[in-house]
C-alpha positions as CSV (number, residue, x, y, z in Angstrom):
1,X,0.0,0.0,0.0
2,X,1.5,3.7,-1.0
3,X,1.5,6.5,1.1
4,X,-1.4,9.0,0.9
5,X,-1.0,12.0,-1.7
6,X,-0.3,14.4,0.8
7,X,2.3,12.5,3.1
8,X,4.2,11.5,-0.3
9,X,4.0,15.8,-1.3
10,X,5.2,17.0,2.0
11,X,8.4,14.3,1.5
12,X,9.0,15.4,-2.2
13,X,8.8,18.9,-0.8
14,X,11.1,18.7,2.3
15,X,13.7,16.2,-0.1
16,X,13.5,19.1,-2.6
17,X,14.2,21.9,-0.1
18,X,17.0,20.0,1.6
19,X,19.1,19.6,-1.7
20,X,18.7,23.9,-2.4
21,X,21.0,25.6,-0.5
22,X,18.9,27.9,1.9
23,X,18.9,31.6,1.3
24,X,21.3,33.6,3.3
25,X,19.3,35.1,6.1
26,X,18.8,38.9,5.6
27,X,20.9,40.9,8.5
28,X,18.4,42.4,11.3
29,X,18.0,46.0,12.4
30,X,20.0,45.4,15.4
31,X,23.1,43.8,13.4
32,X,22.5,46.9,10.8
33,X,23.0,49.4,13.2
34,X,25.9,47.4,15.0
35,X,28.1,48.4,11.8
36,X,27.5,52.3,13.7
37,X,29.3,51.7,17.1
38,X,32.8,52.6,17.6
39,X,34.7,55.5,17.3
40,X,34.9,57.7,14.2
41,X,36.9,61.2,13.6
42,X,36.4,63.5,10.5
43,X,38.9,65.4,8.5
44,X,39.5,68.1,5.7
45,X,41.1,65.7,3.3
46,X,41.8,62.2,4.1
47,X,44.4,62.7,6.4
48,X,44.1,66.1,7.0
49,X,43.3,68.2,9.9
50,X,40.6,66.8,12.2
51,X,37.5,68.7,12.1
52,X,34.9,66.5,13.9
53,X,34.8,63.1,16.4
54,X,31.8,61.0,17.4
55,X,31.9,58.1,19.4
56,X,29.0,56.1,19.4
57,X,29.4,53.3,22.5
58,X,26.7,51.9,24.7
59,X,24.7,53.5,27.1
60,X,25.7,52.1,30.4
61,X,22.4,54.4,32.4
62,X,20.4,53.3,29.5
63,X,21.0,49.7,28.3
64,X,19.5,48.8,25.1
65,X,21.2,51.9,23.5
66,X,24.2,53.3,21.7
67,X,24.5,57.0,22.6
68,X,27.5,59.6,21.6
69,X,28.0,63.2,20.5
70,X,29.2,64.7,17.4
71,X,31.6,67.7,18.6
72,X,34.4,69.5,17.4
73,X,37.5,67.9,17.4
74,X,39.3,71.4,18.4
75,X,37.2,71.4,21.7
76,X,33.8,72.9,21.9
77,X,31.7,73.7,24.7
78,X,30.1,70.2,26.0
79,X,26.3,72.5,26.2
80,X,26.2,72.9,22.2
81,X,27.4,69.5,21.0
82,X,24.6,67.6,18.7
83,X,23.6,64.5,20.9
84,X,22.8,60.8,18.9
85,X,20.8,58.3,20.6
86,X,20.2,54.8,18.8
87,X,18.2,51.7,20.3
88,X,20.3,48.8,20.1
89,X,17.0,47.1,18.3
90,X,17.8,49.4,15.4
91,X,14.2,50.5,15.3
92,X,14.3,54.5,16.9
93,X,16.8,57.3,17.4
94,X,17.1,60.9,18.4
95,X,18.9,64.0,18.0
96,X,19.0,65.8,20.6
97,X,20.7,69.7,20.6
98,X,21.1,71.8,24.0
99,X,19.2,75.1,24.1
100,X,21.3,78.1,23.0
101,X,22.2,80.0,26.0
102,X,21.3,83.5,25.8
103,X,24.4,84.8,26.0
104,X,26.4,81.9,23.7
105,X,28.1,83.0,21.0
106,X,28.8,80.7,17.2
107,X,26.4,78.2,17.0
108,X,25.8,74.6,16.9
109,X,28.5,72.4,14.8
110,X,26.0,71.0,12.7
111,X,23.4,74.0,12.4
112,X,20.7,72.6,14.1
113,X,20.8,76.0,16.4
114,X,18.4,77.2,13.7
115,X,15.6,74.6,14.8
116,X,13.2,75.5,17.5
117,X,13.0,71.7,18.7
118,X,15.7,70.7,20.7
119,X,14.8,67.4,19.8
120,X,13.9,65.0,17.1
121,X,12.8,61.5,17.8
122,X,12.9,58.8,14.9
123,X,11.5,55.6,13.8
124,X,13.0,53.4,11.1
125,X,11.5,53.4,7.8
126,X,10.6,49.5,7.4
127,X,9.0,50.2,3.8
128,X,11.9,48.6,1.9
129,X,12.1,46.1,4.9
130,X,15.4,46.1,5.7
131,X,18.7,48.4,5.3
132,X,20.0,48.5,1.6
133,X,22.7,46.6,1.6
134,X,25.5,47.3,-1.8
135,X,27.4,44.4,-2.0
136,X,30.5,45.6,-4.4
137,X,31.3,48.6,-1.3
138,X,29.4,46.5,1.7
139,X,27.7,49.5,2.7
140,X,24.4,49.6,4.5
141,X,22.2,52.4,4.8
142,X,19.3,52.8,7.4
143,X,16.8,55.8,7.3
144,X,14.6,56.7,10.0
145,X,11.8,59.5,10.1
146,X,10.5,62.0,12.5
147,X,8.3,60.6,15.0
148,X,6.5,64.2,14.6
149,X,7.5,66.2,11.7
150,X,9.1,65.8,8.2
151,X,12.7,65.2,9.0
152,X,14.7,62.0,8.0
153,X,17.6,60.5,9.1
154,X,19.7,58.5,6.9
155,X,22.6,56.6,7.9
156,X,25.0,55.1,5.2
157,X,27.8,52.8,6.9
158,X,30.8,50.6,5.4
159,X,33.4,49.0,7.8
160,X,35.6,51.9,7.9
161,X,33.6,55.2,6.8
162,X,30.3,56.8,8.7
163,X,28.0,59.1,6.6
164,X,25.0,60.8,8.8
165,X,22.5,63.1,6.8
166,X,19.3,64.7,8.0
167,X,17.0,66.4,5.8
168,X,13.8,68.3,5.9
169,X,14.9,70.4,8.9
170,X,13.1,73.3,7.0
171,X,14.2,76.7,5.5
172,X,17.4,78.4,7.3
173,X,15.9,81.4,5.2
174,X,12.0,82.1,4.7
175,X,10.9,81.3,0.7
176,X,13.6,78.7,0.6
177,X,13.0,74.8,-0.2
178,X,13.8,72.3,3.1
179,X,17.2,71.6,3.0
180,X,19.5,68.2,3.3
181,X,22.8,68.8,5.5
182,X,25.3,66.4,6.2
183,X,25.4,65.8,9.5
184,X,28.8,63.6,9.7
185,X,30.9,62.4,7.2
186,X,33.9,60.3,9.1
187,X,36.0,57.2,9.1
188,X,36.4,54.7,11.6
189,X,39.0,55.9,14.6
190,X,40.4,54.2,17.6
191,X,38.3,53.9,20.6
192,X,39.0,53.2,23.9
C-alpha cells in the first residue's frame, strides 16, 4: 500500500528543499545598526586636519542603546554639541541639541541651532524592509523618520567610513526649499 497524496507531497517537498542551499538570512536592524558603534573622527582631506569626532558606545544608564556626541575635534563647549541616541533594536533614534544660551556666541556644529525643537525622535523606515545593503562597497544604509514632523535621518555605513544626513529640517531662510545637511561624514578611529 503507498502513502497518501499528501504525506508523499510533504516528502518530495522537504527532499526538494534539503538539496537547495537555503537563502542567506537577511541581517536584522540590530546587526545593521551594530556596523555604527565605535569610534569615528572626521577630516578636511583624508588625512588632514581633524575637524569632527563622534563616538558612538553603549549607554551604560540606558541599556538597550548606543549614545555619543558629534563635537568638534578642536574642543567645543560640551552645552552645544549635537547628541545621537540609537536603540540597540535598530528601530528608533534621536537627535537631541542643547538650548542656546542666551548669552552663547557661534552656533551649533551641525546648524541645528536654527531649529526650535531641541529634539527630534525617529522611527526606522521598514517600507523597503530592511537596510539597503551594496554588495561591491558593503555599505548599508538605514533611514529613519520624525516621529513628529518631516525630517529623516539616513545613515549610510561601510566598515571603515560613517556618513550621517538629516533632511527636511526646514528653511534656514524664509521662501527657501527644506534643506538636506550632512550631519557627519567620518572614518572609523580608535576607541578606547
Amino acid at each position: 500500500m503507498s502513502p497518501p497524496r499528501s504525506v508523499a507531497a510533504v516528502a518530495a517537498l522537504f527532499a526538494l528543499s534539503s538539496a537547495c542551499p537555503a537563502a542567506p538570512p537577511a541581517a536584522s536592524p540590530a546587526a545593521d545598526l551594530d556596523r555604527v558603534r565605535g569610534c569615528w573622527i572626521q577630516r578636511v582631506e583624508p588625512d588632514g586636519k581633524a575637524t569632527r569626532l563622534l563616538r558612538l558606545l553603549p549607554d551604560h544608564d540606558r541599556p538597550g542603546w548606543l549614545g555619543g556626541q558629534i563635537q568638534r575635534a578642536d574642543g567645543d563647549d560640551p552645552d552645544r554639541r549635537l547628541q545621537l541616541e540609537f536603540s540597540r533594536d535598530g528601530e528608533r533614534a534621536s537627535l537631541t541639541r542643547a538650548a542656546p544660551a542666551a548669552d552663547a556666541g557661534g552656533s551649533a556644529p551641525q546648524g541645528l541651532v536654527q531649529q526650535t525643537r531641541t529634539r527630534i525622535d525617529f522611527v526606522r523606515v521598514l517600507g523597503a524592509g530592511r537596510a539597503v545593503a551594496d554588495a561591491a562597497s558593503g555599505a548599508t544604509t538605514l533611514e529613519y523618520r520624525a516621529s513628529a514632523g518631516a525630517q529623516r535621518l539616513r545613515i549610510e555605513v561601510e566598515d571603515e567610513r560613517l556618513h550621517l544626513s538629516i533632511d527636511g529640517l526646514g528653511p534656514l531662510r524664509p521662501r527657501r526649499p527644506p534643506i538636506a545637511q550632512t550631519l557627519f561624514d567620518g572614518r572609523r578611529d580608535g576607541c578606547d
